[in-house]
N, C-alpha and C positions, 0 to 999 in steps of 0.2 A: 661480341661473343656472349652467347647465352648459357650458355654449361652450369651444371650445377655443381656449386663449389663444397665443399665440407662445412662450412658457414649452411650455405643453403639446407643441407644436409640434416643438420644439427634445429632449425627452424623446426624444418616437418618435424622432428621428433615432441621437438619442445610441444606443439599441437597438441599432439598427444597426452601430453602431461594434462596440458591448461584444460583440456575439453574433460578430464577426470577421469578419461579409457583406463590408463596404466592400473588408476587406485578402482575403477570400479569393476576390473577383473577380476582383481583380489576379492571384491565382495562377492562377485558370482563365481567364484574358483575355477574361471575359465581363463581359459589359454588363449591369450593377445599374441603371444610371439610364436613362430618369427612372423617380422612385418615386411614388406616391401617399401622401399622409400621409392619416390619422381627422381627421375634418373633423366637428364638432358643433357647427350652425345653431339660431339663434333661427326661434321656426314662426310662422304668422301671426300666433295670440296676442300674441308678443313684438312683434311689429310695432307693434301696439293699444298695448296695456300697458306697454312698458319700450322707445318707441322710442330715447330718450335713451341710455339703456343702448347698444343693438343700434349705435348712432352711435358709440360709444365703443369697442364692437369693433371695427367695422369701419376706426376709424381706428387701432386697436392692431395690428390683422393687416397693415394697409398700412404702416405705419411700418416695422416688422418686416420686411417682403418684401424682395424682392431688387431689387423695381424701385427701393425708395428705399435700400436697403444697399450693393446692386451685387452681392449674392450670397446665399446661402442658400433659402427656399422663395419660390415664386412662387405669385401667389393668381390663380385663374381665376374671371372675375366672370361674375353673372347678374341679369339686369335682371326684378326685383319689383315685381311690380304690387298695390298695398294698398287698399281703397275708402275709407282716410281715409289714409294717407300717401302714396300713390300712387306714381308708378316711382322705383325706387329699384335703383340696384346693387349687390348685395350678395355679398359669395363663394360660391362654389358647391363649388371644389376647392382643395386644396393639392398642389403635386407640388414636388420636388425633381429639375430638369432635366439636371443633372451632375455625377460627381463632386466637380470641383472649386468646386459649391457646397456639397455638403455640407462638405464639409475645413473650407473658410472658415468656414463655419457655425460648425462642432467643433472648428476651430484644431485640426486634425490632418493641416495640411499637413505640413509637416518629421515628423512619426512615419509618415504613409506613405511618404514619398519614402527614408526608414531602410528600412522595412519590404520595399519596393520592389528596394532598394539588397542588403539583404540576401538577398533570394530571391533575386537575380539571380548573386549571386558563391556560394551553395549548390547552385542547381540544373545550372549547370555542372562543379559536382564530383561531385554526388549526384542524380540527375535522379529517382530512388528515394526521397527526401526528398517528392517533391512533395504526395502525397499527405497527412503530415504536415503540413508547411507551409497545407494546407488545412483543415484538422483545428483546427491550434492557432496560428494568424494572432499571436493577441494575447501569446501566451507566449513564439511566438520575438522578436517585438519585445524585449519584456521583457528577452531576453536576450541582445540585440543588443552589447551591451558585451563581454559574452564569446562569440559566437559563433565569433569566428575560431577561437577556442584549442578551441572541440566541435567543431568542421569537423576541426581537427589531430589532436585523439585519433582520431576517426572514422578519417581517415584512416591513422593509425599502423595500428589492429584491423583496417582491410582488408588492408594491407599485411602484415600478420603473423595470419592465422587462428589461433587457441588456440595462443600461445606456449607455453604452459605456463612461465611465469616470474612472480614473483614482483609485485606490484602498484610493488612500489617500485623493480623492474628497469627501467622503463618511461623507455626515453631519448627523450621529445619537445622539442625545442628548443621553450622559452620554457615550457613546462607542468609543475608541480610535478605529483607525484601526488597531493598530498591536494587538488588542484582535481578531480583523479577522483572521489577518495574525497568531498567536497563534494557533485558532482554527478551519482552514479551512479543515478540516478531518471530524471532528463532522458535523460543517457545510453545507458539501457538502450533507452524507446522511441526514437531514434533509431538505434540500431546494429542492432534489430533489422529498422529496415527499409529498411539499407544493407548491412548481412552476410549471404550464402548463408544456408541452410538446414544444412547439416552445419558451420559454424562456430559456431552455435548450438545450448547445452545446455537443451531446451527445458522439461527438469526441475526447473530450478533453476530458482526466482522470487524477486522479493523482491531490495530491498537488499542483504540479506546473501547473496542466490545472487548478486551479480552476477559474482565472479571465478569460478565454475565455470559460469555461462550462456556465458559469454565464454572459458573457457580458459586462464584465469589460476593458478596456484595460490594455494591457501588455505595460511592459519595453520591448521600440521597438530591437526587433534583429539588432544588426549594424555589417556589414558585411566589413571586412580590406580587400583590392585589390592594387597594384599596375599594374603601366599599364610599360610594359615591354620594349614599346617602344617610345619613346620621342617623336614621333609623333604623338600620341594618348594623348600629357599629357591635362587635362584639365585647361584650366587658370595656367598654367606650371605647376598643381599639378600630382603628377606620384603615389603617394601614398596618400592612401586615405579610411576612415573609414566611411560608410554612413548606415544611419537604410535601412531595406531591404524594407520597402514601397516604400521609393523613388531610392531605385538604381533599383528596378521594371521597373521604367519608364526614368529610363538612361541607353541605350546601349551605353557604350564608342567606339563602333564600330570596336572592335579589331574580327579577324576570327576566334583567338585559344583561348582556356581556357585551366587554367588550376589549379588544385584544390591541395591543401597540405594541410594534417593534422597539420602539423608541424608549430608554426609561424617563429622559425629561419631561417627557408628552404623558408617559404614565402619571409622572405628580404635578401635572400641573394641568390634568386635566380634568373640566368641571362637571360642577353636583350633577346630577342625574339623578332622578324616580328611581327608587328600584331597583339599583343599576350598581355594576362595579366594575373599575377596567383592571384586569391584567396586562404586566409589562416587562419588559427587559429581556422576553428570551430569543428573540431572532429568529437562528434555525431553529433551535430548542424546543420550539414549539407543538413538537412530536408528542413531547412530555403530557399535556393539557388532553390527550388520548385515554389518559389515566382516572379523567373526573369526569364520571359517566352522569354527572347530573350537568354538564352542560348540555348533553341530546334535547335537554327540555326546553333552554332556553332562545331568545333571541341574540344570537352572537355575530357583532362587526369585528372585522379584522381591517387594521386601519394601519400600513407599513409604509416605506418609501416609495415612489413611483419611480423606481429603475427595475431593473431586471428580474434582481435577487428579490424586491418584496414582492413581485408578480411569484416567484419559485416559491417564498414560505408560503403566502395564499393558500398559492394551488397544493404545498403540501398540509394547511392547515385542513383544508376542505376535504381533505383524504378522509380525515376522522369524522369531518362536523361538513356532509354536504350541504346543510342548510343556511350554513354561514352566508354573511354578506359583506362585501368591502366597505371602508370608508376612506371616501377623499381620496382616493384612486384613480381618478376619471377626468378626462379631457380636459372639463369644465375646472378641475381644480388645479392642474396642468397649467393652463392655457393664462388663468388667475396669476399666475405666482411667479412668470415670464424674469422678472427681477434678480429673483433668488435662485433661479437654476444653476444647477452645479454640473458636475463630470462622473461616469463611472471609470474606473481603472481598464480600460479596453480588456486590457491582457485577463481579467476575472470578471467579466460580465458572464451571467447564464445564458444558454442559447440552448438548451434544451428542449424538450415538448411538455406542454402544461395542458393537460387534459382535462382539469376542475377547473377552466377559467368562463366564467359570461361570455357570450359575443361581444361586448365593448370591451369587458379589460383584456381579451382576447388580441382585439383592435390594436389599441393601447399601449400593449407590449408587442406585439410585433412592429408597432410604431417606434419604437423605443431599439429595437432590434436592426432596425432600417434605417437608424439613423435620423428619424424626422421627429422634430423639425430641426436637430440638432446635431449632432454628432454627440455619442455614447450620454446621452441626457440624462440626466438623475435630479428628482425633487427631494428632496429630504424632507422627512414631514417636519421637522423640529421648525421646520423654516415657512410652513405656512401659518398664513397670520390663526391669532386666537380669533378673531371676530368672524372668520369664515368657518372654522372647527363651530362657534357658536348657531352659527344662523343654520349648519346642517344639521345639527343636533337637535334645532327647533321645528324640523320639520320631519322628524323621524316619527 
């Protein structure tokens, strides 16, 4: 028997709830009720064969009703005519005639009358909310405990379009910042659809864009260099860690650059004409977009041969298409057969890298394919110095 029981009943309703209909009515001040529930009738057959049974539904579904509850779904009967049981009443429909039997039903009286409570004292402040509020019914409940204190930040970021200050500058009576820092997920879609358009940096995504989406400052990027050759040191400094605003506006005047993933390889890599390498940023490397006196220079980018240092490359070269690799290539591959290692399958890039050469094109689709190894990764740390040297000699 497949009939639908007052359990079953009580399901489809609950649906309802969870999908956020019931509470995102309420926001549009439209009428959800009455509903029709799935209703699955014994057929003649059952009439013949399992009347006992079909009696035993029928007094489960009435129990159940609202006519004997005082609330929840109502059963609409219809009078069956059988040629051996003969007239019989049996349901025909279920509906749910009003809200406030569904509630009763779901005992989600007091979470809408919350739910209620709280649209009503947000969309007074934020009538630009609304739409969210219909979107995600069940999440603002959720977070109905702190709402007041998102309503306040909200408010603070209107009242101050891109401060430009500091996240910990943020003077809201009652709100710590690291309740920002906590909730700047929630956050962000709510502000963006309570803040203009030009108060919004619509570049910036992502948890970690949210104080430059919003106008906040960041913890400045500081970028580690040493300068390769002693006649370039500054005030004798030869090593040196500076945020990227101001090494913007200091060319240490060297001709070459040169880029490493790696910070070991940064400091232990040698003198050079002229020359300074930059090191330790990885992905970061986005940052080094900011020092527009490398357009001038001769810049190597010199990272791991697995996946990920083909991905920074090619996004290094975004900025700097004249860049060139070092020690990327087959030949230094092929060298260092000893020291290969593994990438983590599960986080290798498999992307499209559209600033790569034909070889390291090659190279890394080799590396993608598995040859000559399975998920192969050279770490530069692990190629010898005397091959870093003798490339260096013929640059």
């Amino acid at each position: 028997m497949n009939w639908t029981s007052p359990t079953d009943l009580r399901q489809q309703m609950e649906k309802y709830w969870q999908r956020g209909d019931i509470l995102r009515a309420r926001v549009d001040e439209d009428e959800l009720f009455p509903l029709t529930l799935r209703l699955r009738k014994p057929g003649a057959r059952d009439l013949t064969e399992r009347f006992a049974a079909v009696a035993d539904w029928v007094r489960a579904l009435r129990d159940g009703s609202k006519d004997n509850r005082g609330y929840g779904y109502k059963v609409h009967w219809r009078q069956r005519r059988h040629r051996v049981q003969g007239a019989n009443d049996l349901p025909d429909a279920i509906t749910v005639d009003t809200e406030d039997d569904a509630l009763c039903w779901l005992n989600r009286r007091d979470d809408a009358a919350r739910f209620s409570q709280l649209a009503e004292r947000t969309l007074a402040v934020f009538p630009a909310l609304r739409s969210w509020l219909r979107q995600r019914p069940l999440q603002a409940l959720e977070q109905e405990p702190i709402w007041d204190d998102l309503l306040a930040v909200l408010a603070w970021f209107q009242a101050h379009p891109r401060a430009a200050v500091y996240l910990r500058e943020l003077d809201i009576p009652g709100i710590h910042t690291k309740f920002i820092e906590a909730h700047r997920g929630l956050l962000a879609e709510l502000l963006d659809a309570v803040l203009p358009a030009h108060a919004i940096d619509a570049g910036a995504t992502g948890v970690r864009g949210f104080n430059r989406r919003y106008g906040l400052r960041d913890k400045p990027t500081l970028i580690r260099f040493r300068l390769l050759d002693d006649r370039l040191a500054i005030n004798g400094l030869t090593d040196l860690t500076v945020p990227a605003d101001q090494l913007a506006r200091l060319d240490p005047g060297a001709d070459t650059v040169f880029i490493t993933e790696n910070e070991i390889n940064g400091l232990a890599f040698p003198s050079f004409p002229n020359a300074l390498v930059i090191f330790g940023l990885g992905y970061r490397v986005e940052a080094l977009r900011r020092l527009p006196w490398l357009a001038d220079k001769q810049l190597y980018y010199w990272g791991d041969i697995d996946t990920h240092g083909f991905a920074i490359l090619n996004r290094f070269r975004q900025s700097f298409p004249h860049a060139r690799s070092l020690l990327m290539d087959r030949a230094t591959l092929d060298a260092h057969r000893p020291v290969w290692g593994r990438e983590d399958g599960a986080k290798r890039f498999n992307g499209t890298l559209d600033n790569l050469t034909k070889a390291e094109r090659d190279l890394f689709e080799t590396l993608l394919e598995n040859r000559p190894a399975p998920a192969l990764r050279l770490e530069q740390e692990h190629i010898a110095q005397s091959w870093l040297l003798e490339t260096l000699n013929d640059l």
